[in-house]
Residue, then its C-alpha position, 0 to 999 in steps of 0.5 A: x406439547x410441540x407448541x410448548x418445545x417449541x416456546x421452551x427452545x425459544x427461551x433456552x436460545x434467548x437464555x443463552x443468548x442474554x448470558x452470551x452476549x453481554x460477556x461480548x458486549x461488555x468485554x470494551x467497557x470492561x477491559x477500557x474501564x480502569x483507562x477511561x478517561x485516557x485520551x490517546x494520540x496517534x499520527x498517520x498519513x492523510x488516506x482515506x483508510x487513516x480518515x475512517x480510523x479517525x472518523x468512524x472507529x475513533x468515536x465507536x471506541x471511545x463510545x465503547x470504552x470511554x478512551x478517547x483516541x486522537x488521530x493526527x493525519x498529516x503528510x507523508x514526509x510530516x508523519x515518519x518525522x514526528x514518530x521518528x523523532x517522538x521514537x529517538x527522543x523518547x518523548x512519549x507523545x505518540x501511542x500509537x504510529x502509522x508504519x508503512x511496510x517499507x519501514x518496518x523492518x528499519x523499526x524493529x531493528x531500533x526496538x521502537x515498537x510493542x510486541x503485540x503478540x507478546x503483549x497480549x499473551x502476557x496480560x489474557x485480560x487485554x485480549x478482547x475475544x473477537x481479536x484474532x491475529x490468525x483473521x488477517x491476510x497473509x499481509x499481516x507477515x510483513x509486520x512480523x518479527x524472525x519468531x512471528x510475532x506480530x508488531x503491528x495491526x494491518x489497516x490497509x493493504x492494496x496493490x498498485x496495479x495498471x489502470x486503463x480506461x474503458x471508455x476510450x479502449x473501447x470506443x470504436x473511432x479510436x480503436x479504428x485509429x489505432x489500428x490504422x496507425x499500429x496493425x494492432x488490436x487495441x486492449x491492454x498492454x501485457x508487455x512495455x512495448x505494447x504500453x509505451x505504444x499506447x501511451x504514445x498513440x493517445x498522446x498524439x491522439x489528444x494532442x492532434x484531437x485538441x483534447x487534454x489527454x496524454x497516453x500515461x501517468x508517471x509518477x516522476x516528482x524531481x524532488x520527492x521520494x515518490x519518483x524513486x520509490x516508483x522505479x524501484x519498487x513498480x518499474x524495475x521489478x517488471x524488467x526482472x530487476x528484484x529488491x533494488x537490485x542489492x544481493x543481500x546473499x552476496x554480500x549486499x552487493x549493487x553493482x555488476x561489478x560485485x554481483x549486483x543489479x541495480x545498474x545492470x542492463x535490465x535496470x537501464x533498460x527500465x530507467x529509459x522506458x520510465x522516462x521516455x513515458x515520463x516525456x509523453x505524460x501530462x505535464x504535471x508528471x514531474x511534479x507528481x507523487x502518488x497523489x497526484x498521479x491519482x488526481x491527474x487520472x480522475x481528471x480523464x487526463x490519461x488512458x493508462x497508469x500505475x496507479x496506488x490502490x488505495x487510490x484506485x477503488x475512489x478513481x472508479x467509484x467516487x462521483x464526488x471525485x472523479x471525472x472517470x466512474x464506471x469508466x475504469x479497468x483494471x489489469x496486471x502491469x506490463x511485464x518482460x518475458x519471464x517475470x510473471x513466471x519468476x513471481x509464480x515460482x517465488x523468485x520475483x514480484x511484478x509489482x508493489x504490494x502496498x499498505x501499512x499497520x498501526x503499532x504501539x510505541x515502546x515509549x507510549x505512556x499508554x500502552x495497554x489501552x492503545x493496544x485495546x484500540x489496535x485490537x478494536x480496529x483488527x475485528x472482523x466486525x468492523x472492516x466490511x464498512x470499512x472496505x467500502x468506504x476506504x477500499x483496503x482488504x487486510x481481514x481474510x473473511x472481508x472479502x465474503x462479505x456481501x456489502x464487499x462482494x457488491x463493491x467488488x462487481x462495481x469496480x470491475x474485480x478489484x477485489x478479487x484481483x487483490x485477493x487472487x493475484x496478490x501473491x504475485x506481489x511483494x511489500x518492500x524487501x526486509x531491508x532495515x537499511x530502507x531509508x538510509x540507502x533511499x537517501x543516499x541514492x534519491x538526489x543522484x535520481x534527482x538528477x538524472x530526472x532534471x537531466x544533469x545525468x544521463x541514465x546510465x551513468x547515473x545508475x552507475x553512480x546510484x549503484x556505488x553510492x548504494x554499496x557505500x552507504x552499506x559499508x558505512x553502515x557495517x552490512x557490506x564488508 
């Protein structure tokens, strides 16, 4: 009789499991079936999250639906022109469109985008029942409309964070060398001057050991966004200096004179310490994006740097790539007194919360079976591998999983310290205006990088150049 409960049990959970299970199966190939055949073109950003969607998830989809998905991955400058002139010309040869954070709120602005949230409440039939937006982590926000509507789903979310190496803090002739030189204890900064003297101290440990090694990374491209977008949105938020330093409350002021920070004394402060480390890096810093900053420190060539998160996981765990695994810590950046207090208490950041979201354009010819991949790509099912092979969190309940929790041991806390210490970061301030007053403002940076202008008078410039383009477009009154 308990043998028999016991086979009857069996059978009842395998009945329930044969009646459940093909209604979670067959949800893909059900919901892609009146679209099989469809192929879909998507364009991105080269990264190793964009490269998994195109290698791995692309396939596993179309094996599931019979919607075959194309992923065109190209440069960063490559990918925003394509979707935005595919977006203004109305052209429909995109579905689907990488959109970093900082762009986002420039797209909703201009309507380019499907309202996922809507979309999905519209026709019950899309929505796939192991889809649910409530899965991602807070970073899914910075992707929502004023109503909370979701207008993209999240594929990669990191921080960029200080990097140092741990090998070379640790070795004991040259933690005796530098305390020789500075009285000091050798460990990682928590303050500018105690970063810009490590920086300067391994500079001239490299230089008088013959070895090639510089005390920092800088990401100071004289000609690409990077440089700009390292200052604003890494450096200056760690001198106190929030949101480029336009008051939107007031009146979208940027210089002192109106109420301002972007040329504030905090600014100029952070302007010269940025580019007294750009004069003691490597010297491919000049000429450095984010890619390169990465590259430079998998090549052992610094001690210490800012480096992108989605960069930072390969440089400590990728043999094939990296000169420095197992050799890398990771840490908060170096912050001025009160700043780590201003982001505890809301009223700051210290530093750049990173990453971005695939959306579905408004004039995709495929809209509804695009909005099937989205959905494929937000399960939970499918980030830990994800996670492991390009490391990026935008699911809560990823970080629990074991594969990542073994990954995180092996980086030294790098997940954990996206997941705790992440509030203390902020994505790109809700600025539809994002790219306009970056390129009003870029080639006056430019030269204050090549030094046709000192550093203070070309924030001052910056600033009033800020206010300009702002009046122009109708926010500065």
């Amino acid at each position: 009789m308990h043998y028999a409960l016991k086979a009857s049990a069996l059978a009842l959970t395998l009945g329930f499991a044969t009646t459940a299970s093909p209604a979670w199966a067959d949800f893909w190939s059900d919901a892609g079936a009146k679209y099989k055949g469809v192929t879909l073109h998507g364009v991105t950003e080269s990264t190793p999250p964009s490269n998994y969607i195109k290698n791995v998830l692309a396939p596993e989809f179309e094996k599931k639906t019979g919607i075959k998905v194309e992923i065109e991955t190209t440069s960063w400058d490559q990918m925003y022109d394509k979707a935005i002139k595919d977006m203004e010309a109305k052209t429909g040869i995109y579905d689907m469109v990488y959109i970093e954070q900082d762009i986002i709120y420039s797209y909703l602005a201009r309507n380019f985008l499907v309202d996922i949230t809507k979309t999905l409440k519209d026709q019950p039939d899309l929505k796939a029942p192991t889809y649910d937006d409530a899965n991602f982590t807070s970073f899914a926000d910075y992707f929502k409309d004023a109503n909370g509507d979701l207008f993209g789903t999240p594929m990669e979310a990191f921080l960029k964070t200080y990097l140092y190496r741990k090998d070379l803090f640790d070795d004991p002739k040259i933690k005796e060398a530098f305390k020789k030189e500075t009285g000091k204890d050798l460990k990682p900064a928590t303050t500018h001057e105690e970063y810009t003297e490590i920086a300067e101290f391994f500079t001239k440990y490299g230089k008088d050991n013959g070895m090639e090694l510089w005390g920092t990374t800088a990401q100071a491209h004289t000609g690409h966004p990077a440089s700009w977008y390292e200052f604003f949105e890494s450096i200056v938020p760690t001198f106190g200096v929030y949101n480029w330093g336009i008051d939107a409350k007031n009146n979208y002021a940027a210089t002192v004179e109106h109420g301002g920070t972007m040329n504030g004394d905090k600014a100029k402060a952070a302007l010269k310490y940025w580019l007294h480390l750009r004069d003691i890096a490597p010297p491919e810093s000049t000429q450095s994006t984010w890619t390169e900053t990465a590259t430079t420190f998998a090549a052992g060539r610094v001690a210490q740097g800012l480096i992108y998160g989605e960069n930072a996981a390969w440089i400590a765990s990728d043999e094939a790539q990296s000169k420095v695994v197992g050799k890398v810590g990771f840490a908060l950046p170096p912050l001025e007194p009160g700043v780590l207090d201003d982001a505890k208490a809301g009223k700051g950041y210290i530093g750049y919360y990173d990453g971005g979201a695939f959306g579905v354009p408004i004039t995709s010819k495929n809209k509804e079976a695009s909005l099937l991949f989205l959905e494929f790509i937000g399960q939970n099912e499918v980030q830990p591998d994800w996670a492991i092979a390009a490391p990026r969190i935008t699911n809560k309940a990823t970080f629990d999983d074991p594969k990542v929790k073994e990954m995180d041991t092996k980086l030294g806390g790098f997940y954990t310290m996206l997941k705790d210490e992440g509030k203390l970061f902020a994505g790109a301030p809700p600025y539809p205006f994002h790219a306009q007053v970056r390129e009003a403002t870029a080639p006056i940076f430019y030269d204050i990088l090549t030094g046709k202008i000192a550093p203070d008078e070309g924030l001052d410039q910056m600033a009033a150049k800020a206010e300009e383009e702002l009046t122009s477009l109708g926010y500065r009154k």
